[in-house]
C-alpha positions in Angstrom: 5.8 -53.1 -139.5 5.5 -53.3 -143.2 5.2 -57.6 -144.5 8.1 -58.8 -147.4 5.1 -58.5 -149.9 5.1 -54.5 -149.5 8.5 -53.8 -149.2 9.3 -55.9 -152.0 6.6 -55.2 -154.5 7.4 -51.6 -154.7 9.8 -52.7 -157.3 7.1 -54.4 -159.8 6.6 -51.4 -161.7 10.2 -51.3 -162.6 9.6 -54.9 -164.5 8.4 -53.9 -168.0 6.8 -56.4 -170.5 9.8 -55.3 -172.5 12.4 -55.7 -169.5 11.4 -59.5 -169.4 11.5 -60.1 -173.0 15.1 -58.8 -172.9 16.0 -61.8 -170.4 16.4 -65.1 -170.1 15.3 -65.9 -166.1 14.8 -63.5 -163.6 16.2 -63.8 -160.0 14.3 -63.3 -156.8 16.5 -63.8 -153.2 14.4 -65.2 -150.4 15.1 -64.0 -147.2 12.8 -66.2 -144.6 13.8 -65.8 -140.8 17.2 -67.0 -140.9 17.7 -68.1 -144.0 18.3 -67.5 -147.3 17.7 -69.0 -151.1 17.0 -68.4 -154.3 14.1 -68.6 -157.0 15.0 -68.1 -160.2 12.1 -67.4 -162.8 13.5 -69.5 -166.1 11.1 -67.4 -169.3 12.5 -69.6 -172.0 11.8 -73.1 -170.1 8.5 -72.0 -168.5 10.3 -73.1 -165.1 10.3 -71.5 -161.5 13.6 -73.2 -160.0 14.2 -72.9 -156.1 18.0 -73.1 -155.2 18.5 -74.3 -151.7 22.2 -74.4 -149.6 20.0 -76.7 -147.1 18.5 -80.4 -149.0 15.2 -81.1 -147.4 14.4 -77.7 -146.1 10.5 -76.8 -146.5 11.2 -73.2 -148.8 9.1 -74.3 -151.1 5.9 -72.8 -149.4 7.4 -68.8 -149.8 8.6 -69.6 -152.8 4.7 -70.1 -153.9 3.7 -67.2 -151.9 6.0 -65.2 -153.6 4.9 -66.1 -157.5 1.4 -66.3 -156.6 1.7 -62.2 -155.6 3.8 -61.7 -158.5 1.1 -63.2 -161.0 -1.5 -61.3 -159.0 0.0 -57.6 -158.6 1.6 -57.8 -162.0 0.5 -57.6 -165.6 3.3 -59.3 -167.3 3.1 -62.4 -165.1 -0.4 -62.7 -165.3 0.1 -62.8 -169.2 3.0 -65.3 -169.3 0.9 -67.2 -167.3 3.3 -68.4 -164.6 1.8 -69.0 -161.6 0.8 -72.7 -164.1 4.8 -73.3 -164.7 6.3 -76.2 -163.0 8.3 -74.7 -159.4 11.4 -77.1 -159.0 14.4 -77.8 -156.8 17.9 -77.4 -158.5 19.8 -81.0 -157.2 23.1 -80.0 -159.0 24.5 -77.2 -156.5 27.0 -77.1 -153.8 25.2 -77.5 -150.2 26.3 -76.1 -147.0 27.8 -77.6 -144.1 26.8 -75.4 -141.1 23.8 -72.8 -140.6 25.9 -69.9 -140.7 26.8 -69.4 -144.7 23.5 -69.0 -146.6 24.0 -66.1 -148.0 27.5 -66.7 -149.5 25.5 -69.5 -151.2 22.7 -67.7 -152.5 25.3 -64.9 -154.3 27.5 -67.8 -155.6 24.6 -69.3 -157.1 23.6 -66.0 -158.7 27.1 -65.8 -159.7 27.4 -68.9 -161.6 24.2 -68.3 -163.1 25.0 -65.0 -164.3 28.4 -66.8 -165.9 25.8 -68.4 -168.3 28.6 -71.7 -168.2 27.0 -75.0 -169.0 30.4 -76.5 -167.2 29.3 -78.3 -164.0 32.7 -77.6 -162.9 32.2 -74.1 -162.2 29.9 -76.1 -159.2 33.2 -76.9 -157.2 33.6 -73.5 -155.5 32.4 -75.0 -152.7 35.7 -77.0 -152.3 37.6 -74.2 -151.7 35.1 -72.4 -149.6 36.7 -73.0 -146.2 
């Protein structure tokens, strides 16, 4: 059986030096057993941002895994430098209830950070998520 790191790094060569000077973040889903978040890669801030449905879960740890192969197998990491930038934990997000919805909450946040909306307001889907 083929680890995350193959599968997954098959699509490196598709990111161009060009590609991420197009973007503003990039946006890497984390599936780990059960569950799911999301790491975002923020280019302008210098920021690796881990968004987590579950407060105090320890994601953190594949999070790293996951930039350290990027800055090794990759080019364009390796020159932006990012396995230095700061990896933090987004506070202002809707959280789950339950242990059944973490992928609902991973594509909502990629949603509403696609929208590009500095409204926290756009934050309250949660309220009408039942």
């Amino acid at each position: 059986m083929k680890s995350w790191k193959s599968k997954s790094l098959f699509y490196l060569k598709d990111i161009s030096e060009a590609s991420i000077a197009a973007v503003d973040f990039l946006i890497a889903p984390i599936h780990n057993k059960s569950h799911w978040t999301l790491l975002v890669c923020e280019l302008k801030t210098k920021n690796w941002i881990i968004y987590d449905s579950i407060p105090g879960r320890p994601h953190k740890g594949i999070a790293r895994q996951l930039i350290m192969t990027l800055h090794k197998k990759s080019i364009h990491f390796q020159k932006l430098n990012t396995k230095a930038w700061s990896l933090v934990s987004s506070d202002v997000l809707p959280r789950q209830s339950n242990n059944d919805d973490y992928g609902i909450f991973v594509m909502k946040y990629i949603e509403r950070l696609l929208n590009y909306s500095d409204s926290e307001s756009k934050w309250m889907w949660r309220d009408n998520l039942h």
